[in-house]
C-alpha positions as CSV (number, residue, x, y, z in Angstrom):
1,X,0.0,0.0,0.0
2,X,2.6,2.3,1.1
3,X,4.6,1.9,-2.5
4,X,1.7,2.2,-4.3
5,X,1.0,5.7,-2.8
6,X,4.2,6.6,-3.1
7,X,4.3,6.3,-6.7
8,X,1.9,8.7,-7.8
9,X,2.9,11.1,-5.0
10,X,4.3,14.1,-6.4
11,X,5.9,17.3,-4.3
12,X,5.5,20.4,-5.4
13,X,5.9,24.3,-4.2
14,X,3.1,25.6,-2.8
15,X,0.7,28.1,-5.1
16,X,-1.7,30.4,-4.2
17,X,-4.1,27.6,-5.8
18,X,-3.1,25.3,-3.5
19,X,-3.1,27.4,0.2
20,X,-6.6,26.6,1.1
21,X,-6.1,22.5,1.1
22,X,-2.9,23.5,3.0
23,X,-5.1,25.6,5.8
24,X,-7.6,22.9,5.7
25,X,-5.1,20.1,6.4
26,X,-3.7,22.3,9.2
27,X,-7.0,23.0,10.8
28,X,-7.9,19.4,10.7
29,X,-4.3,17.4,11.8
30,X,-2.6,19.9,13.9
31,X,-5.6,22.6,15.0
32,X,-4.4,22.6,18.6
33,X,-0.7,23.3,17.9
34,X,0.4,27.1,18.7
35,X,-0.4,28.2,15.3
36,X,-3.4,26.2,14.6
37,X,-4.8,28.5,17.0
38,X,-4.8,31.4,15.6
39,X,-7.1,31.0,13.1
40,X,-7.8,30.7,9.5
41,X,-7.2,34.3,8.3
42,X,-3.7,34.0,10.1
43,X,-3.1,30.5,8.5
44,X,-3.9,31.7,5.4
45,X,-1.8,34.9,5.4
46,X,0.9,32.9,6.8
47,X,0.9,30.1,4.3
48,X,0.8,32.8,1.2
49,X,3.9,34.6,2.9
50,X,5.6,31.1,2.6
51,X,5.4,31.7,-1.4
52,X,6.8,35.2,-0.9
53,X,9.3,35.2,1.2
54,X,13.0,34.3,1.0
55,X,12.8,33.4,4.4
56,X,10.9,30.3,4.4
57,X,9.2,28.0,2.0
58,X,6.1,25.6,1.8
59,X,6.5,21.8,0.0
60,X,3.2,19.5,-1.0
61,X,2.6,16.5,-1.6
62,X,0.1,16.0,-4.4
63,X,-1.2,12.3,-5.3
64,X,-2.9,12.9,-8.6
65,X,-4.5,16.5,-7.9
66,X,-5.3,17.0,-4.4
67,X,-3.3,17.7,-1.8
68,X,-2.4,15.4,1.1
69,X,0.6,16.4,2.9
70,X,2.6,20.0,3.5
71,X,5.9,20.8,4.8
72,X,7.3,24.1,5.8
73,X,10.7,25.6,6.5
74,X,11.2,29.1,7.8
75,X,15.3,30.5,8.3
76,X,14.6,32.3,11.1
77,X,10.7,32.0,12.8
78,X,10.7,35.0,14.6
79,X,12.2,37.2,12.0
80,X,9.9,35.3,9.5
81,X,6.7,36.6,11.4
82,X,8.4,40.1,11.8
83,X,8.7,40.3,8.1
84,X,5.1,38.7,7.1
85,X,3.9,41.8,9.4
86,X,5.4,43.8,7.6
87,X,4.4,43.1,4.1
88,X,0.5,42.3,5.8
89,X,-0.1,44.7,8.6
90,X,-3.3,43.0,9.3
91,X,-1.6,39.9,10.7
92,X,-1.2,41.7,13.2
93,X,-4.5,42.8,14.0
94,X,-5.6,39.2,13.6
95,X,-2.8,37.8,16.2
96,X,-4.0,40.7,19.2
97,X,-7.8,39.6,18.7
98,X,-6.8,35.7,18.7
99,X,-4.7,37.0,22.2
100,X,-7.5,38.6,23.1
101,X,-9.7,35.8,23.0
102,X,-7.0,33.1,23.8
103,X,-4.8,35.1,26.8
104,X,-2.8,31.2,27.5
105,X,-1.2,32.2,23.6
106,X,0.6,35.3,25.1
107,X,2.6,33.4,27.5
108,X,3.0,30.5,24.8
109,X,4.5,33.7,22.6
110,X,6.9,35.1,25.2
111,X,8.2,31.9,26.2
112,X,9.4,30.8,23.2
113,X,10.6,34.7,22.1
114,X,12.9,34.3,24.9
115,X,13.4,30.8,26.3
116,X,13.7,30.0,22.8
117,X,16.0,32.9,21.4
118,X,18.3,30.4,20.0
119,X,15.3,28.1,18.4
120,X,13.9,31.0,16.8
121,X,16.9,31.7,14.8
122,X,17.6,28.5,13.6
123,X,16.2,27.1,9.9
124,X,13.5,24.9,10.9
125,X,11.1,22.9,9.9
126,X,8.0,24.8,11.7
127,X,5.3,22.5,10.4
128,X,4.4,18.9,9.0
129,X,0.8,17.8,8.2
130,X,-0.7,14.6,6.5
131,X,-4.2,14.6,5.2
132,X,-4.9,11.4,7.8
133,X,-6.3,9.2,5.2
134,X,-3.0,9.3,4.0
135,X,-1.0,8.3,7.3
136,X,1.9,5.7,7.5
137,X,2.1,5.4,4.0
138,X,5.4,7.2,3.9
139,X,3.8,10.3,2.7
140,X,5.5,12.3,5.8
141,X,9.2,10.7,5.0
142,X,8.8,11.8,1.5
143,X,8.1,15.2,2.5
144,X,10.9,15.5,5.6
145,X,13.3,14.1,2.7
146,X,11.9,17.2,0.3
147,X,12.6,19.5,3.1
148,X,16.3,18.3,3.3
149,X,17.3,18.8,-0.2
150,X,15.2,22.2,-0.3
151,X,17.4,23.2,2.5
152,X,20.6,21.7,1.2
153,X,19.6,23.2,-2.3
154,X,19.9,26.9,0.3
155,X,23.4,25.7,1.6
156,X,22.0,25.3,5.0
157,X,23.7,22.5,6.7
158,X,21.3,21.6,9.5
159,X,17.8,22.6,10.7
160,X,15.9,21.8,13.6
161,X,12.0,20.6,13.9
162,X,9.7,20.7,17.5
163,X,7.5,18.1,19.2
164,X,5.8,17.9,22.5
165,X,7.6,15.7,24.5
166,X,4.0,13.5,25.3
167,X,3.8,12.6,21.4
168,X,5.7,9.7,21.5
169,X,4.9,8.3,17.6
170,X,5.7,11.6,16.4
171,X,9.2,11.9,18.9
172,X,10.1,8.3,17.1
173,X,9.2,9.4,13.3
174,X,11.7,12.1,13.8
175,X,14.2,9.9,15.5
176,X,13.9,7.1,13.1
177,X,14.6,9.7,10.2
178,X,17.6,10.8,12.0
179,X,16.9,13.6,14.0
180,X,19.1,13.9,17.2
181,X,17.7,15.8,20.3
182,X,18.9,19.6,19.9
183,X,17.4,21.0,22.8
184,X,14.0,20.8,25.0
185,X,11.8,24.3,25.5
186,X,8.9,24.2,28.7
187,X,5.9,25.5,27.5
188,X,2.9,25.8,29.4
189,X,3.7,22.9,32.0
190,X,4.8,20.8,28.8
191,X,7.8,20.2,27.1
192,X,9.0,21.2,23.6
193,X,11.7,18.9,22.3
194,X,13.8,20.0,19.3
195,X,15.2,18.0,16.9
196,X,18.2,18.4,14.6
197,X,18.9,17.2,11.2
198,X,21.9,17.1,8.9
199,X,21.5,18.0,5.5
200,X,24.8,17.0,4.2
């Protein structure tokens, strides 16, 4: 099964055409990560600024024509969001009324601004999401391998990519693709745990 969805899997930039299935597959696999809370309108802005920028970049996986799985990289998460702001000054507004209504995301915020200073800086991979019909079919590996060369192809040598420490499959995909333990951020009375990759 899993080589026969492999086959017709292809990866692709994202496109403009293609952000909403991104959003949606966001909103539906990963809603209650940090950045699944803050909306559509910020996903969507922030998805779009991946096509933009020279800061960061969005991969999918297509089989046939719709979109299963999505991979970003950002060089730099803090002064990627400082520089979608800029370009879209109504990100902004959209993050203070998401605080507003979710006050636990401001401390989430400040701890990893500062706790994390050294995280934010580093090329990472900020997010991974698989349409879950098409789990354990190697659909992820593909795209954390498609990440790699898209970041060896920058002449970045290593980047980093976050779990909670409680998701124990997700801990073990990254380790069984070679990520090493980089460092380990508390969040909220949880754990962040950082892995790194090599991309030579």
């Amino acid at each position: 099964m899993k080589n026969n969805t492999l086959s017709s899997v292809r990866i692709e930039p994202l496109t403009k055409a293609t952000v909403a299935s991104v959003v949606a597959i966001y909103e539906n696999e990963l809603s209650q990560s940090f950045l699944g809370q803050l909306g559509t309108s910020f996903l969507t802005a922030f998805f779009s600024s991946t096509i933009e920028s020279d800061r960061a970049f969005t991969l999918v996986a297509k089989k046939n024509a719709p979109v299963v799985g999505f991979a970003t990289g950002v060089l730099g998460q803090t002064a990627f969001i400082a520089d979608m702001i800029k370009h879209n000054p109504r990100v902004l507004i959209w993050l203070v009324w998401r605080f507003i209504l979710h006050p636990h995301l401001i401390s989430e915020a400040l701890t990893l601004s500062f706790r994390g200073k050294k995280i934010a800086r580093e090329p990472q991979l900020l997010s991974l999401g698989v349409s879950q019909s098409f789990q354990r079919q190697g659909v992820g590996t593909l795209l954390v391998k498609s990440v790699e060369k898209e970041w060896k192809k920058r002449d970045v040598d290593s980047f980093i990519v976050g779990t909670w420490e409680t998701m124990k499959e997700t801990r073990l995909f990254y380790e069984k693709r070679g990520g090493k333990v980089f460092a380990q951020v508390s969040l909220g009375g949880k754990t962040l745990v950082y892995y790194r990759y090599e991309t030579a």
